[in-house]
C-alpha positions as a Python dict, from the first residue, in 0.01 Angstrom:
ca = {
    (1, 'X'): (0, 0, 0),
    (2, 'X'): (-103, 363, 57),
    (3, 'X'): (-126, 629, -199),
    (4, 'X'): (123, 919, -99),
    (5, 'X'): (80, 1093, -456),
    (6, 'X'): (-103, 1144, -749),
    (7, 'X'): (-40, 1317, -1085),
    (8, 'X'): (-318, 1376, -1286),
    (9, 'X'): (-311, 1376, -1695),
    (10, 'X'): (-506, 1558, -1968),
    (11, 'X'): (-359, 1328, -2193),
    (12, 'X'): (-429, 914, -2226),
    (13, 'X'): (-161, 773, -2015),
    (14, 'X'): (74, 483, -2173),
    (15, 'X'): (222, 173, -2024),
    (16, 'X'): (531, 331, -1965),
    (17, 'X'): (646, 631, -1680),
    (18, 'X'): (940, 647, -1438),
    (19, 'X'): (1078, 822, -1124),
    (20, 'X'): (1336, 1032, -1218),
    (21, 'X'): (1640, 1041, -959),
    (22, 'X'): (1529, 1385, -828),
    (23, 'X'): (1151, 1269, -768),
    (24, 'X'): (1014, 1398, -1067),
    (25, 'X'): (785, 1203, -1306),
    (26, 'X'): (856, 1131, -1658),
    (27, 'X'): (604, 980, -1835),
    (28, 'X'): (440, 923, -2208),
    (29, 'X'): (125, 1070, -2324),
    (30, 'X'): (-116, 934, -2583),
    (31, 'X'): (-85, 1182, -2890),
    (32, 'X'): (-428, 1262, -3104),
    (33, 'X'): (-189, 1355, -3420),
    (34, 'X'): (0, 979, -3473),
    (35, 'X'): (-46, 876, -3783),
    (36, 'X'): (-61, 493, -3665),
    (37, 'X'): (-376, 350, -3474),
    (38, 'X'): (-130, 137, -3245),
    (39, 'X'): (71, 470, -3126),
    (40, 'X'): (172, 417, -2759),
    (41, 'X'): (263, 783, -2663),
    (42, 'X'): (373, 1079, -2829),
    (43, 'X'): (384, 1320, -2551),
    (44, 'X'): (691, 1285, -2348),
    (45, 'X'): (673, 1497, -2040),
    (46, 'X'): (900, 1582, -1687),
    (47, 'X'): (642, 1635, -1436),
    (48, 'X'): (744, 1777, -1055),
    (49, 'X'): (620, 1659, -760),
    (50, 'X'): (307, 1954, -774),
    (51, 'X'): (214, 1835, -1133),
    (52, 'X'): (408, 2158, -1309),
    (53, 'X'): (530, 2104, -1669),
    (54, 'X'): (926, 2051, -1622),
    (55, 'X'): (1041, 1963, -1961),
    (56, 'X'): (795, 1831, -2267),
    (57, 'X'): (902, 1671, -2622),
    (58, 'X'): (624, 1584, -2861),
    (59, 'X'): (685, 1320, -3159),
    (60, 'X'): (345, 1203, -3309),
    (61, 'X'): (577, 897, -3369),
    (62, 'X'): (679, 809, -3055),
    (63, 'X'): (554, 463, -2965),
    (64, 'X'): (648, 241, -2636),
    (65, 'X'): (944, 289, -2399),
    (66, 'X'): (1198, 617, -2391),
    (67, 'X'): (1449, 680, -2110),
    (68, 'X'): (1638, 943, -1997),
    (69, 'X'): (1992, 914, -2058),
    (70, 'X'): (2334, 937, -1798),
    (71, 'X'): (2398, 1258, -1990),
    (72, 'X'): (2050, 1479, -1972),
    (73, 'X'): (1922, 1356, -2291),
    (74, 'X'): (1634, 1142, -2388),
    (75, 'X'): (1629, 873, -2576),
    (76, 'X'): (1335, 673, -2723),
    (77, 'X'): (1115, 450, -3001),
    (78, 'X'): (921, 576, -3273),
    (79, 'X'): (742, 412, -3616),
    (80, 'X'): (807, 547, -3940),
    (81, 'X'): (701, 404, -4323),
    (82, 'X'): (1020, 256, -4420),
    (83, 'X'): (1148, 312, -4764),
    (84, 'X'): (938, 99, -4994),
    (85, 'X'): (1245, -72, -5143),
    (86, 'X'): (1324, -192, -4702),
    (87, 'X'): (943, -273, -4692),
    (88, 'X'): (933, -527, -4993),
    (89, 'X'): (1216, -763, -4836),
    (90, 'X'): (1009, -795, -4509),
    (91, 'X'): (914, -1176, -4493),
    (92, 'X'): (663, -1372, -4327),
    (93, 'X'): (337, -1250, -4147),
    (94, 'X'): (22, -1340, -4226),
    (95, 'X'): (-85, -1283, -4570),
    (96, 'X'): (-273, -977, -4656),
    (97, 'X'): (-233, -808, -4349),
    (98, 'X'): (-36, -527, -4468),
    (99, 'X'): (-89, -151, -4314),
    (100, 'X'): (-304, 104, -4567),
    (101, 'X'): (25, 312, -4543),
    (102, 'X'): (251, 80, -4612),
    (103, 'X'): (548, -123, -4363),
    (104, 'X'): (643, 51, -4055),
    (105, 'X'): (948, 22, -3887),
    (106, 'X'): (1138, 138, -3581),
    (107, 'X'): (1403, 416, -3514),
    (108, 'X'): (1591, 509, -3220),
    (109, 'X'): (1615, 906, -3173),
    (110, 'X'): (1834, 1104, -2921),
    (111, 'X'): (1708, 1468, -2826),
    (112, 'X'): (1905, 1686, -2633),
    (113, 'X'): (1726, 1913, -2347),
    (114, 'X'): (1664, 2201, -2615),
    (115, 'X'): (1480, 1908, -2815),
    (116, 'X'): (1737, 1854, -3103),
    (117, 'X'): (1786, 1561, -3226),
    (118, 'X'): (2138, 1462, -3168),
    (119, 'X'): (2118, 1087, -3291),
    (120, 'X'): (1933, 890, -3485),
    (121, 'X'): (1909, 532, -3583),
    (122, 'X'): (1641, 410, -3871),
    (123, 'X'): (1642, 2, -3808),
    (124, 'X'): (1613, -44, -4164),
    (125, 'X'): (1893, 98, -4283),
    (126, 'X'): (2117, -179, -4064),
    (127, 'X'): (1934, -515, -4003),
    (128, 'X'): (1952, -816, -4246),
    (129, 'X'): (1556, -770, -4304),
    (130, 'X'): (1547, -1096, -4520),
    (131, 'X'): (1737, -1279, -4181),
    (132, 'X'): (1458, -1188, -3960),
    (133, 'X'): (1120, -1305, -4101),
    (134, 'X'): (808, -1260, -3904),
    (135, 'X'): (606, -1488, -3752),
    (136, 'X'): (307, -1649, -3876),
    (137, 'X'): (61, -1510, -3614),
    (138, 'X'): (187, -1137, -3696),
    (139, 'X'): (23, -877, -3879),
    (140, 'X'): (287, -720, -4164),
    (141, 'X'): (187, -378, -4064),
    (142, 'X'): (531, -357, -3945),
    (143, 'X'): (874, -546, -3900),
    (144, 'X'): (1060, -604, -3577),
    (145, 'X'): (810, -376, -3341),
    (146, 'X'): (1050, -225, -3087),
    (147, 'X'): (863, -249, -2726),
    (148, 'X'): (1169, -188, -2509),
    (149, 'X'): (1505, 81, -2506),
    (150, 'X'): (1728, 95, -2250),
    (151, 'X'): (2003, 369, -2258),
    (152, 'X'): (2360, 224, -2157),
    (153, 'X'): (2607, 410, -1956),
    (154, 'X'): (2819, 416, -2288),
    (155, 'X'): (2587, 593, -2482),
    (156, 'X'): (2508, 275, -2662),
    (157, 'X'): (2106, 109, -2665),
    (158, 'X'): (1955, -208, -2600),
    (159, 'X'): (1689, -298, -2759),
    (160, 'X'): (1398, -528, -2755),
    (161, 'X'): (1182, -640, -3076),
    (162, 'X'): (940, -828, -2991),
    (163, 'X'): (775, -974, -3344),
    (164, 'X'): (1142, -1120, -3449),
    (165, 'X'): (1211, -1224, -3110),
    (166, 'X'): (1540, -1067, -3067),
    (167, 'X'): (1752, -845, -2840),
    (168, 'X'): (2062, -640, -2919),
    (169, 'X'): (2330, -365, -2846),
    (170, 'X'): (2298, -68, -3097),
    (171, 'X'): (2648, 77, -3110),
    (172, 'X'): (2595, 490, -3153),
    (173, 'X'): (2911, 499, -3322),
    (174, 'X'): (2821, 272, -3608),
    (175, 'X'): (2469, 195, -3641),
    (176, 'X'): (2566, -163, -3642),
    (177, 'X'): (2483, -451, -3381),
    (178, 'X'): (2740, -492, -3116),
    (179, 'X'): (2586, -801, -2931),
    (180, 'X'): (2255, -947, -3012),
    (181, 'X'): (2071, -1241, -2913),
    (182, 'X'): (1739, -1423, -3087),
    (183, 'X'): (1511, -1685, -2940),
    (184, 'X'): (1183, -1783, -3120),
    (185, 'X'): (1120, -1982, -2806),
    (186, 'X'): (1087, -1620, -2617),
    (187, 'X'): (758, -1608, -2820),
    (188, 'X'): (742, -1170, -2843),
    (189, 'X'): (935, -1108, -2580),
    (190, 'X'): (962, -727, -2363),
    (191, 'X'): (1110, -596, -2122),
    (192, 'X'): (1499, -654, -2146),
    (193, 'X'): (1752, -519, -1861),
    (194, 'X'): (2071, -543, -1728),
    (195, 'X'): (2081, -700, -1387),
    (196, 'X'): (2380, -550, -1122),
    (197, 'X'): (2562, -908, -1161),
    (198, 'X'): (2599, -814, -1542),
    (199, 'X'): (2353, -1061, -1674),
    (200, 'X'): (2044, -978, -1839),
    (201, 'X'): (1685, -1083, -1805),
    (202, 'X'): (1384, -1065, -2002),
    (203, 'X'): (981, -1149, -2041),
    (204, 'X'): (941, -1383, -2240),
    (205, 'X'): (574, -1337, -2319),
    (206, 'X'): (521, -1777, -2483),
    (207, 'X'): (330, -1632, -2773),
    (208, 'X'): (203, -1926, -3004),
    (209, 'X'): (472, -2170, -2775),
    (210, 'X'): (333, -2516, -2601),
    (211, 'X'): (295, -2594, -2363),
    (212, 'X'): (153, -2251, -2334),
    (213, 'X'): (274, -1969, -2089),
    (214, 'X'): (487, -1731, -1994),
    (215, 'X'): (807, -1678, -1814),
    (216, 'X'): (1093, -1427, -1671),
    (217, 'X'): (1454, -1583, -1823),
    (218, 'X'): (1790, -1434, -1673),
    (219, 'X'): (2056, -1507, -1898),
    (220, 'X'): (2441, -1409, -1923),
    (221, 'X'): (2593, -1195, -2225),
}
């Protein structure tokens, strides 16, 4: 339980920051320029041990989790307004609850070390919206809501949404789902991972489930 080091921020730290292999810090940074009051970062930055700047990528849009990737790159979540003719076939949600700006939804980006964006994936563009209606207790400021990205040895990503309840495989090659998985029961879950034994396991957070609670659920593929 003792403190052996500190990195201090001049930026609102989010919930999400890991130990890099080499002992360096990578960690999100509340942004001031998102355009959406629930932004969860923004600032990605590589910090060394001393606290020096390693590597930084900004993205107003940048919300939740971001890793980096087997092969240098990074790889994380952001919001954008979908399309208006995606955001009309959202269903569910609680009735007038929509966001001034219109439906968000979640992308995928890749960015190479220089920053350039190397891969891309807009949700919209590949999910049966209609399939995946959202639950009564949500807001309909935005479908799915992405809280999660893992980035697989095969270049592929996992995924997490937690307001449809549902995990799944992105496959880089076609934009499609390779695997997925859905569970209202989960209740918004986060969190998802691959354990070594090749199952996965997840947080099922119980939202709006009774009898009421939470609970950690290891499952196989």
């Amino acid at each position: 339980g003792e403190v052996v080091h500190e990195w201090r921020h001049n930026a609102g730290p989010t919930n999400y920051g890991y130990m890099l292999p080499n002992g360096n810090l990578l960690i999100a940074l509340r942004s001031l320029d998102s355009p959406h009051e629930f932004a969860r970062g923004g600032i990605m930055r590589e910090l060394d041990w001393d606290g020096n700047v390693v590597w930084e990528y900004v993205d107003p849009n940048q919300h939740h989790d971001f890793r980096r990737c087997s092969n240098g790159n990074l790889m994380y979540l952001g919001w954008a307004v979908m399309p208006e003719e995606y955001g009309t076939r959202v269903q569910g949600g609680r009735p007038d609850s929509e966001h001034k700006m219109g439906m968000w939804g979640d992308y995928i980006r890749e960015v190479d070390p220089a920053g350039e964006t190397v891969w891309q994936w807009n949700g919209w563009e590949h999910m049966e919206i209609e399939k995946h209606p959202l639950p009564h207790s949500s807001h309909r400021h935005e479908f799915a809501h992405s809280n999660t990205i893992v980035a697989l040895e095969d270049g592929n990503a996992l995924i997490c949404f937690r307001h449809i309840s549902m995990v799944a495989i992105v496959d880089k090659a076609t934009g499609e789902f390779a695997w997925h998985r859905q569970d209202p029961n989960w209740g918004g879950p986060h969190d998802i991972q691959f354990l070594d034994n090749g199952n996965m396991m997840i947080f099922a957070n119980g939202n709006q489930q009774m009898p009421c609670g939470s609970k950690v659920i290891e499952f196989d593929q």
